[in-house]
C-alpha positions as CSV (number, residue, x, y, z in Angstrom):
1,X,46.4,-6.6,21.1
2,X,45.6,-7.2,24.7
3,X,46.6,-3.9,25.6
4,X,45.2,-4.1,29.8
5,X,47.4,-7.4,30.5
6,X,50.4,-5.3,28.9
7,X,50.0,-2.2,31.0
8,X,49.0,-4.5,34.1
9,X,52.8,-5.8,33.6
10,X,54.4,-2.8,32.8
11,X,53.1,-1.0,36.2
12,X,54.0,-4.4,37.9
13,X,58.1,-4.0,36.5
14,X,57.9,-0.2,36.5
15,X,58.9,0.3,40.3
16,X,62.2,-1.5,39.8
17,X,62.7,1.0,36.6
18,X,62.2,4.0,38.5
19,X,64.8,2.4,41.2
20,X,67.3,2.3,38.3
21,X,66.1,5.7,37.0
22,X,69.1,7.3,39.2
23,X,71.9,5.5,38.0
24,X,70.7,5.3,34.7
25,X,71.0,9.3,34.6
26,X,74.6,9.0,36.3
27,X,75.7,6.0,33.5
28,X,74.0,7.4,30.7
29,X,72.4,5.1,29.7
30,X,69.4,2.4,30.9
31,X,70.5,-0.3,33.4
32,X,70.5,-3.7,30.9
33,X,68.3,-5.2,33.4
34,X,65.2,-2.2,32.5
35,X,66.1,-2.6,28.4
36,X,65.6,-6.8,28.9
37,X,62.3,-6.0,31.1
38,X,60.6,-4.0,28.4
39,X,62.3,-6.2,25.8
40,X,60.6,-9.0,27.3
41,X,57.3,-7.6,28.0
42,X,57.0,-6.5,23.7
43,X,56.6,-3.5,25.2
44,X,58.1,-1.9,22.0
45,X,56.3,-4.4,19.4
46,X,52.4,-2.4,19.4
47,X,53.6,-0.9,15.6
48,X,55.3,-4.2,14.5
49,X,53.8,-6.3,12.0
50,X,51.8,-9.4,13.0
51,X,54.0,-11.3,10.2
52,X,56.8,-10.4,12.2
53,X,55.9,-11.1,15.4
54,X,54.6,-7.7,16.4
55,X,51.6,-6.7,17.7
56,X,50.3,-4.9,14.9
57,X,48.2,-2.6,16.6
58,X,47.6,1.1,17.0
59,X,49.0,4.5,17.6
60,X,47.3,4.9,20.2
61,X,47.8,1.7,21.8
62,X,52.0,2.7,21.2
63,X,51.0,6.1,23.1
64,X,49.2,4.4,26.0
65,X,51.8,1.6,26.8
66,X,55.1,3.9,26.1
67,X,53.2,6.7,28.7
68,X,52.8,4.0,31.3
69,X,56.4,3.3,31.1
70,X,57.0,6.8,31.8
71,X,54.9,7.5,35.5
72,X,58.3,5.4,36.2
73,X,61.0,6.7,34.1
74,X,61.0,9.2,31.6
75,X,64.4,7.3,30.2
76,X,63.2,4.3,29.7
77,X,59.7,5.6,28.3
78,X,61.6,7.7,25.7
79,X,63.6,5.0,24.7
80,X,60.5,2.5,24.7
81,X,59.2,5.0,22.0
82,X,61.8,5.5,20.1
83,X,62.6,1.4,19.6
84,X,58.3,1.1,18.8
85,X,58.3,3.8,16.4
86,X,61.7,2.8,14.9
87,X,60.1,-0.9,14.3
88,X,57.1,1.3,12.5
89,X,59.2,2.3,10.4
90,X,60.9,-0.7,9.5
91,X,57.9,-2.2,8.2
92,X,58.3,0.5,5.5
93,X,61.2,-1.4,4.3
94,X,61.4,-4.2,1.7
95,X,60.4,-7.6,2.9
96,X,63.7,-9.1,2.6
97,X,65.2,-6.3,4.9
98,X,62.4,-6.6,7.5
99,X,63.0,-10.6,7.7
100,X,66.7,-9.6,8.7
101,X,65.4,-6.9,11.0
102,X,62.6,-9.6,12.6
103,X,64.8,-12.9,12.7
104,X,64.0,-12.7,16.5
105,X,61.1,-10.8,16.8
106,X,62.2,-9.2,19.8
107,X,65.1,-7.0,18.3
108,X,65.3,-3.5,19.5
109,X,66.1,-0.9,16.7
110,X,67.6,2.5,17.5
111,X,68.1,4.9,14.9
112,X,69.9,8.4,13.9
113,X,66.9,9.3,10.9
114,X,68.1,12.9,10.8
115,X,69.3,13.9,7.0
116,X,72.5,15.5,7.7
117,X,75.0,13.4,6.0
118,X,75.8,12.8,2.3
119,X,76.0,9.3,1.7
120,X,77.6,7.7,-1.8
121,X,75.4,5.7,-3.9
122,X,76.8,2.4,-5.4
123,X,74.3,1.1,-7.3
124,X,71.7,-0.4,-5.7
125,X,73.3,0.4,-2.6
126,X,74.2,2.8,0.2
127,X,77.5,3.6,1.5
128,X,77.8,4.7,5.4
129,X,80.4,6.4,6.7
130,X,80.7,9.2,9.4
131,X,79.0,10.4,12.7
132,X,75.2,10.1,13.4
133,X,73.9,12.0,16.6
134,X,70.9,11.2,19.2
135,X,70.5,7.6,18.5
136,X,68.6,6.8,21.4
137,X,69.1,3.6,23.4
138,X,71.8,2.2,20.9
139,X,73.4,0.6,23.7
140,X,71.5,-2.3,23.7
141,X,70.1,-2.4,20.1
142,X,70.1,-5.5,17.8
143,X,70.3,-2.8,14.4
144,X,71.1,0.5,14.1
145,X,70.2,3.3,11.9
146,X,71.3,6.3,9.7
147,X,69.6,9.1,8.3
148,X,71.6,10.8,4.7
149,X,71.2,12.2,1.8
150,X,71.3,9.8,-1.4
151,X,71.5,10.9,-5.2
152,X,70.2,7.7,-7.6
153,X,71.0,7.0,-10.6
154,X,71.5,11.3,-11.9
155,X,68.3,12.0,-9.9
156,X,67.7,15.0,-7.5
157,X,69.8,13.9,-3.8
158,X,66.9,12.9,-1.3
159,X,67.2,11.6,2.0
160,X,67.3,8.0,2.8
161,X,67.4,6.1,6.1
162,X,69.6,2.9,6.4
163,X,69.5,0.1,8.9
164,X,72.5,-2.5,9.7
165,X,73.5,-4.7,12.5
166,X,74.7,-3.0,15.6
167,X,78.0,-4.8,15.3
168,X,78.7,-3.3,12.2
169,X,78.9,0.3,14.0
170,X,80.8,1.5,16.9
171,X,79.2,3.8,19.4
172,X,80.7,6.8,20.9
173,X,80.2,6.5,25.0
174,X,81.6,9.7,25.8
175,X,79.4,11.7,23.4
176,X,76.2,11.7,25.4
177,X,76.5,14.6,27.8
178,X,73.9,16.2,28.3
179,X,71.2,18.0,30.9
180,X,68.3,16.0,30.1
181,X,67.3,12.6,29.0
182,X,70.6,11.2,29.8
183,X,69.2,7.7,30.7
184,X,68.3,7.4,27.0
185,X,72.1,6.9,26.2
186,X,71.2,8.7,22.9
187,X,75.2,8.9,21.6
188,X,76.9,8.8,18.4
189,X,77.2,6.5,16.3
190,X,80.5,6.1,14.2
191,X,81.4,4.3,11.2
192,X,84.7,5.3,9.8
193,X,85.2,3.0,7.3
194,X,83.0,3.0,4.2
195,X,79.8,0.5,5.5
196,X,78.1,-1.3,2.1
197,X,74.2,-1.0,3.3
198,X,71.8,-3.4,0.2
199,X,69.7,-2.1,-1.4
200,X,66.6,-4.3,1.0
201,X,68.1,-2.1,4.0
202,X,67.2,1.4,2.1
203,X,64.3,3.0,2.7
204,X,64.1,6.6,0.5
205,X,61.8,8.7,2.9
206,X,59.9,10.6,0.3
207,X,58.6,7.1,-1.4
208,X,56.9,6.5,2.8
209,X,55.4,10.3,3.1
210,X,53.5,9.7,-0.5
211,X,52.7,6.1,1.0
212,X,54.4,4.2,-1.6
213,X,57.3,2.4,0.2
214,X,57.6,-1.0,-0.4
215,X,56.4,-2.4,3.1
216,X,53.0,0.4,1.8
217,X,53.1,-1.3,-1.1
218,X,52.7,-4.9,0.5
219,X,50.3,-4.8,3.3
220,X,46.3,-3.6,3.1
221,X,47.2,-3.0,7.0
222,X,46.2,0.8,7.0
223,X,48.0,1.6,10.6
224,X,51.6,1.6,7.8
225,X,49.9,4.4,5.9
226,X,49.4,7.1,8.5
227,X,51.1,10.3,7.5
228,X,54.8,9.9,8.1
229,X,56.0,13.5,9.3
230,X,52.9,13.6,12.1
231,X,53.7,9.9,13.1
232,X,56.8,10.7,13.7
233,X,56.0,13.0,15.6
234,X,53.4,12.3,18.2
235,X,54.9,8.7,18.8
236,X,57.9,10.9,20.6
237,X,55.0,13.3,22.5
238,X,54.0,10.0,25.2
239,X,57.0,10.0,27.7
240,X,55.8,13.4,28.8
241,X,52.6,12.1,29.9
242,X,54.0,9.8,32.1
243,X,56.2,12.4,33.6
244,X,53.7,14.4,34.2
245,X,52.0,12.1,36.1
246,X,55.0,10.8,38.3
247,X,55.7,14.6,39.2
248,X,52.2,14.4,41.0
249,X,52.9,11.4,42.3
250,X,56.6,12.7,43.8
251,X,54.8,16.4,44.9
252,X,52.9,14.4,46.6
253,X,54.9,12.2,48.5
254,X,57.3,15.3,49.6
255,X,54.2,17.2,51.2
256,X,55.0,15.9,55.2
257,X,58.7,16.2,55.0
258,X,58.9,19.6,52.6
259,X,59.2,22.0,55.0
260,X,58.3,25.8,54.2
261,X,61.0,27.7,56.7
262,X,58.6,30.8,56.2
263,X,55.8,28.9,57.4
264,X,57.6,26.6,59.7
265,X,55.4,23.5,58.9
266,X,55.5,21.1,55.9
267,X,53.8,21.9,52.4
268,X,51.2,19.8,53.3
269,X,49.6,22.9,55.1
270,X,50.1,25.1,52.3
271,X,47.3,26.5,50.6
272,X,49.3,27.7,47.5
273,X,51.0,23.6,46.9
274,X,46.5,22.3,46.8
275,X,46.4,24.9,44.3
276,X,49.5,24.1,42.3
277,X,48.7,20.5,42.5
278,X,45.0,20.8,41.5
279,X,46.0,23.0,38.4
280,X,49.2,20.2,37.6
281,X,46.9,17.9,37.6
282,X,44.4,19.3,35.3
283,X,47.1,20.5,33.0
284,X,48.5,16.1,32.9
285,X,45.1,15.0,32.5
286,X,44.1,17.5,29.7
287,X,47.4,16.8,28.1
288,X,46.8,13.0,28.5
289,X,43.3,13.6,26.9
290,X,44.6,15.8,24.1
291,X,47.5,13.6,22.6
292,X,45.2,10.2,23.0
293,X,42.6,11.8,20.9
294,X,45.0,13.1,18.0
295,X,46.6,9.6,17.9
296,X,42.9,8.2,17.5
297,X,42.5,10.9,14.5
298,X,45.9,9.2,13.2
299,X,44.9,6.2,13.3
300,X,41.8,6.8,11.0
301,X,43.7,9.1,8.7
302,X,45.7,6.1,8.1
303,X,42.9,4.6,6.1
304,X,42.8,7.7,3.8
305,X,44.3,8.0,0.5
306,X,44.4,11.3,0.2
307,X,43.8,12.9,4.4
308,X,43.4,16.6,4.6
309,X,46.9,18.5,5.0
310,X,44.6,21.0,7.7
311,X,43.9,17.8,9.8
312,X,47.3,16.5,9.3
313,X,48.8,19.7,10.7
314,X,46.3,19.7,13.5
315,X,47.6,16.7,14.6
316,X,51.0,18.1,14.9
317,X,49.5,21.3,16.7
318,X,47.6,18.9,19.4
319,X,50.8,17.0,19.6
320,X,52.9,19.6,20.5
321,X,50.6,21.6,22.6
322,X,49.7,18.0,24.8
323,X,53.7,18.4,25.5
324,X,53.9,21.7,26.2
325,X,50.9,20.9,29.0
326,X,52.7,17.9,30.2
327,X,55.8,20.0,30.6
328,X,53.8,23.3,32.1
329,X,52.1,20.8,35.0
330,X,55.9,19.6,35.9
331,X,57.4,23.5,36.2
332,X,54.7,24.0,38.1
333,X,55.3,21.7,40.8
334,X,59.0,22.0,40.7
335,X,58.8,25.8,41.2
336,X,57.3,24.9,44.1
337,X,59.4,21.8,45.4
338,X,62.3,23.8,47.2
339,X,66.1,24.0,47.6
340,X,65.4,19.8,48.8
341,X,64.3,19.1,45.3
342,X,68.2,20.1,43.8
343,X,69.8,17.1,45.4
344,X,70.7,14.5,42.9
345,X,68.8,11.6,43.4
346,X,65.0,13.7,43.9
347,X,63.3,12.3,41.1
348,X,61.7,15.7,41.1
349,X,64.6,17.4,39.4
350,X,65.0,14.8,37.2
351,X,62.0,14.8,35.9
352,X,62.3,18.1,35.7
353,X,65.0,18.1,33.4
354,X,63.7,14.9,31.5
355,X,60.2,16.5,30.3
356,X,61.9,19.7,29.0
357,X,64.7,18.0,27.3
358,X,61.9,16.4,25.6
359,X,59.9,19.5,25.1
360,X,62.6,21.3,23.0
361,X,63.3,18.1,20.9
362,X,63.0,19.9,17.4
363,X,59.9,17.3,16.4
364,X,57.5,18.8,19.4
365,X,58.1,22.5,19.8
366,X,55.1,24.2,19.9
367,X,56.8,27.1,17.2
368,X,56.9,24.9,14.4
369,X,53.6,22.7,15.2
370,X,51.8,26.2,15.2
371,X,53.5,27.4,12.0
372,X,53.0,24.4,10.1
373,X,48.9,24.3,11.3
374,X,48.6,28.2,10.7
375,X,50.1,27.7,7.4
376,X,48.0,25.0,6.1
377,X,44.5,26.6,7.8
378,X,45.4,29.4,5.6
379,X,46.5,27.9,2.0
């Protein structure tokens, strides 16, 4: 993939994203106008097969594109994640299911994967029904996805994820209300009738973390073999670089007409906002640096039969700790940003609020990252 054109596009769009970026926290979801944009850029499509019209490309590629989106908003950035990763996945599926899924390459998947619900088996197939949480930026999905718990055939119950078309769900709009992250629109989805999902449309999680799920099973491509729980992971950690980076950007531009009343001049003359922007900025750029490099260790553990658990697990202890240094370089500079930085529509305090919504998403805290590596350095 061309990945300079892509990002040459996405920084020529981004500034009417971040005009949106207000409204889109107000509404709840991302301005139509933003999801077409990076829709029509294939801004979501770097994990999607090349027999499907994807790019077919990298990890890291997904982090670099989905990071730029986010020096413009954080919303859109964690949606443009979610819909790339989500198409990742896909490609796990049986072939007939991902020819539904890809009809028009472009589709945009969102999903609710967590394992909550139990869900009948009927044959071959699933049956759907109830209320799915945090599917981010359903509202202007093509398919949409459940996570459950499946028992085949007298075996043990194991989760399962199933995907259908969005019109076969309804979306609860008033379920999304939240501190953080609200552009994302991640609401509920509801299906309260019993929804009949084939067999095609099944994907049983446990057959993709041992690498033998049918869209494994059919490509040589090794970027469809990386280790499932850490590429779930670190595709959510790039939204927080981007933040990071507009933060410096906004501290920046507030310098002149922040005024310190202690001082009586602006922050510009304030020793104390150099320093806090000179440590920010270290913090964004060795967070940056730290979550490219474990995605490039992803990507070659992909082409591993067998990768080391210890290396695994270090990738999930970079990707959380890249976070929690995006999300440390923000604090810092809204700590410093003054009363001014509480109105509504300062980016500052949405950003604010964006990265450490996404810090305490239960996939990047640092708790269980460190836990998981310590555990496995240990065995």
């Amino acid at each position: 993939m061309a990945v300079e054109p892509l990002l040459s596009a996405i920084h020529n769009a981004g500034p009417a994203w971040a005009a949106r970026s207000a409204d889109a926290d107000v509404t709840g979801a991302l301005a139509p106008e933003t999801a077409d944009e990076i829709r029509d850029l294939g801004a979501h499509r770097t994990m999607q097969p090349a027999d499907f019209g994807g790019a077919q490309d990298s990890i890291e590629t997904h982090m670099r594109v989905v990071a730029a989106v986010g020096e413009y908003c954080m919303a859109a950035s964690w949606c443009t994640a979610v819909w790339s990763a989500h198409n990742w996945m896909a490609s796990l599926f049986p072939e007939q299911g991902q020819r539904e899924f890809w009809d028009d390459p472009s589709h945009l998947i969102s999903a609710s994967i967590v394992a909550k619900n139990p869900l009948v088996v009927d044959g071959d197939d699933v049956l759907v029904e109830g209320r799915f949480s945090f599917a981010s930026g359903c509202d202007h999905a093509h398919w949409l996805g459940v996570g459950g718990i499946a028992e085949f055939h007298g075996e043990a119950p194991q989760p399962v994820i199933c995907l259908f078309p969005a019109s076969e769900a309804d979306i609860d709009h008033g379920s999304w209300n939240v501190a953080g992250l609200r552009g994302t629109g991640s609401k509920d989805i509801v299906i309260d009738h019993p929804l009949r999902v084939p067999s095609h449309r099944v994907l049983v999680t446990s057959m993709a973390m041992a690498g033998n799920a049918p869209g494994q099973r059919d490509r040589t491509t090794t970027l469809y073999r990386a280790p499932f729980r850490a590429t779930a992971a670190i595709v959510l950690a790039a939204p927080a670089i981007g933040a990071a980076k507009a933060a410096l950007r906004r501290f920046q531009e507030r310098l002149d007409t922040h005024v310190i009343v202690a001082r009586q001049s602006s922050q510009r003359g304030d020793p104390a906002a150099v320093l806090r922007l000179a440590e920010s900025a270290a913090d964004t750029n060795a967070a940056e640096v730290v979550l490219l490099e474990a995605a490039r260790r992803l990507d070659r553990l992909s082409s591993q039969e067998a990768p080391d658990p210890v290396e695994v697990a270090s990738i999930g202890r970079d990707t959380s700790y890249g976070v929690r240094l995006a999300a440390k370089a923000v604090d810092r500079l809204y700590e410093a940003s003054g009363g001014s930085a509480l109105t509504v529509d300062e980016p500052m305090q949405r950003l604010w609020r964006d990265v450490n919504a996404a810090r305490s998403h239960a996939i990047l805290t640092w708790d269980a990252a460190a836990m998981a590596y310590g555990n496995a350095l240990l065995a």
